[in-house]
C-alpha positions, 0 to 999 in steps of 0.5 A, spaced: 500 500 500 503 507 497 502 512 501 503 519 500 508 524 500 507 527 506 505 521 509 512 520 508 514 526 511 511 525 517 513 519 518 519 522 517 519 527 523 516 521 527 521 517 526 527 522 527 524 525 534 523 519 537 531 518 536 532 524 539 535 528 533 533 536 534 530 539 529 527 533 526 522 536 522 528 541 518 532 535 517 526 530 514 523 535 510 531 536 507 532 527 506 526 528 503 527 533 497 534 529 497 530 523 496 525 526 491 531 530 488 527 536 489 527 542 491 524 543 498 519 548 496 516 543 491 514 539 497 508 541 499 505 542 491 507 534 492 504 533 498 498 529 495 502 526 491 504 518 491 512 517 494 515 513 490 517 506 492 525 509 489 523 515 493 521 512 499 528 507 499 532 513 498 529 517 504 529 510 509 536 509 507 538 518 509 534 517 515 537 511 518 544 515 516 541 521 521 539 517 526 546 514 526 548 521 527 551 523 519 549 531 519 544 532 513 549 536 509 554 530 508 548 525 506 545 531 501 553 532 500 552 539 501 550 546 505 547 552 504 552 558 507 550 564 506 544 563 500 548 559 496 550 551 496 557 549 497 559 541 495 562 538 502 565 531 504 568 528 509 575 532 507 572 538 510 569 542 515 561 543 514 560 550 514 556 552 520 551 558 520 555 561 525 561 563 519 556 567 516 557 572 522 565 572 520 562 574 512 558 579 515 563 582 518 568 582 512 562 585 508 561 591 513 568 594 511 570 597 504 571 591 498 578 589 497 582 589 491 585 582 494 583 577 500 587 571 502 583 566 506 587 561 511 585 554 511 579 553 506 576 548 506 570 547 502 572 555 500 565 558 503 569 564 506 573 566 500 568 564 495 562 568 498 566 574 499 568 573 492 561 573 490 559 579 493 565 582 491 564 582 483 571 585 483 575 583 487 580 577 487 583 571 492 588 567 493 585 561 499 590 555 502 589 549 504 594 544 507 590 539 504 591 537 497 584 534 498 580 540 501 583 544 495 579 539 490 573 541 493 573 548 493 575 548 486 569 545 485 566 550 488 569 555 485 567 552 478 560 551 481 559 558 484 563 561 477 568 565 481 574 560 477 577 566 474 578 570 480 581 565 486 588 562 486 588 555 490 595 555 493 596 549 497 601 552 505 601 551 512 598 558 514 602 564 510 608 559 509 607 558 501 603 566 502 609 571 498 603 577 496 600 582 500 592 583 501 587 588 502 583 583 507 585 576 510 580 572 513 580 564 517 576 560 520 582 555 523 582 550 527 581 553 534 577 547 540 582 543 545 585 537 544 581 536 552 575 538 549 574 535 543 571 527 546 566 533 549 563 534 542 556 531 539 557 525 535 555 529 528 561 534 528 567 528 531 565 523 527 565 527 521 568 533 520 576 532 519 580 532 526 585 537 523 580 541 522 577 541 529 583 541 533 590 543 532 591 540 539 593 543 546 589 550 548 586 550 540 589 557 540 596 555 536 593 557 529 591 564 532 598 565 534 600 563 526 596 568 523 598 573 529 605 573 527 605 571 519 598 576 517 603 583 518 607 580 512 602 579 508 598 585 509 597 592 506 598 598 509 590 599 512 589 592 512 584 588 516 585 580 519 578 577 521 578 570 525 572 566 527 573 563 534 570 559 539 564 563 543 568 562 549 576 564 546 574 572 545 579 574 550 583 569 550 584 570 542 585 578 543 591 577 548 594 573 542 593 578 537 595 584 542 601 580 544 603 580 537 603 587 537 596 587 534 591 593 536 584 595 534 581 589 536 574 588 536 570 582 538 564 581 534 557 577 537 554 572 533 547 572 532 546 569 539 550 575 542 556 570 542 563 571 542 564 569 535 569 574 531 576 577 532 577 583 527 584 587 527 588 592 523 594 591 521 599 593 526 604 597 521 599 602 522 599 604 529 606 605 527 604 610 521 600 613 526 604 615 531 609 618 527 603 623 523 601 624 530 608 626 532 
């Protein structure tokens, strides 16, 4: 006996509810536009509608994957971030909303000519500002060869291939330029906190994009001491952070000689942002003041 689409999306909810899964009901109506290779808007046209039996395996198949706590976006194998879609797989972050602010706080300044994202992934940041920034160009590093694969699909996908540069480098190692604007979302959890984790981030997402061991703050110390070199003069460094790492995160840019730092909330009023200028110009403005 067939049932109808939204029999089968209730169904669906049920099901994820009572495996305890949060959001039950955002999540199925994603696994079932997947299942009917749809859009979610077309769900409700479609509701009446019989579900088809390759449509009901295909949804049987996501669901249990969710339940065994596979993020959605890596059963659909993508993400929505910032409006558009990004292709993501087990080599990458899965980008969270919580990025969006650091993009928020890169589009409140003046568009760079050039920008330099550190440690990529599936190219979200640099891409999206790309796509916002018509004009302007990016060089994006990664350490893995793997996660610079992905963000040149995204990058085709997103048709921004003829502005990007993919470099493969540990932080600013293989960096030689100088930019207007560099951005990152490094790795920044404890080594101690990472067995605290919910299962959807530590069993999928790349552990060297989570932790880079010890305090999680070695990353930051990277960027503080290599970012001068590689900034023009007016530049701006924009970091995401871990909602608890606002003023540890600023002592290290503080130490590394770094000033006008800000600290910028995240949609829940979270720390979530550290922005800073480039410390050459305390020096010049020193020197005009004198």
């Amino acid at each position: 006996m067939s049932i109808s689409v939204d029999q089968a999306l209730r169904a669906g909810v049920q099901t994820l509810r009572e495996a305890g899964i949060e959001d039950a009901a955002v999540d199925a109506r994603h696994l079932m536009a997947h299942a009917l290779e749809v859009g979610r808007d077309r769900l409700i046209l479609m509701g009446p509608e019989a579900m088809p039996a390759a449509a009901m395996a295909r949804l049987e198949q996501a669901l249990a994957r969710r339940i065994a706590r596979e993020p959605v976006a890596r059963i659909v194998g993508e993400r929505i971030f910032w409006g558009r879609a990004f292709s993501v797989t087990p080599d990458v972050l899965d980008p969270r909303a919580d990025t969006e602010t650091l993009i928020a706080a890169a589009l409140d300044g003046a568009a760079p000519a050039r920008l330099l994202d550190l440690g990529t992934g599936s190219g979200a940041i640099a891409l999206t500002l790309l796509a916002e920034w018509l004009q302007a160009r990016a060089v994006a590093t990664d350490i893995s060869p793997a996660a610079l694969q992905v963000a040149a699909l995204n990058a085709q996908a997103l048709g921004v291939t003829d502005r990007l540069e993919l470099i493969r480098s540990d932080w600013c190692a293989a960096v030689t330029d100088r930019f207007d604007l560099i951005v990152s979302n490094p790795p920044y959890i404890a080594a101690a906190e990472m067995e605290g984790l919910a299962p959807e981030v530590l069993l999928h997402d790349p552990a060297i994009a989570l932790s880079p061991g010890g305090d999680g703050l070695s990353a930051y110390r990277h960027i503080a001491a290599q970012a001068p070199a590689h900034l023009a003069p007016a530049g701006r460094v924009i970091v995401e952070i871990g909602w608890t790492q606002g003023a540890a995160v600023s002592a290290v840019f503080a130490q590394a000689g770094w000033r006008d730092l800000r600290v910028i909330p995240d949609m829940e009023g979270r720390d979530r942002v550290v922005l800073a200028q480039n410390p050459a110009d305390q020096g010049r403005k020193l020197r005009n003041q004198g």
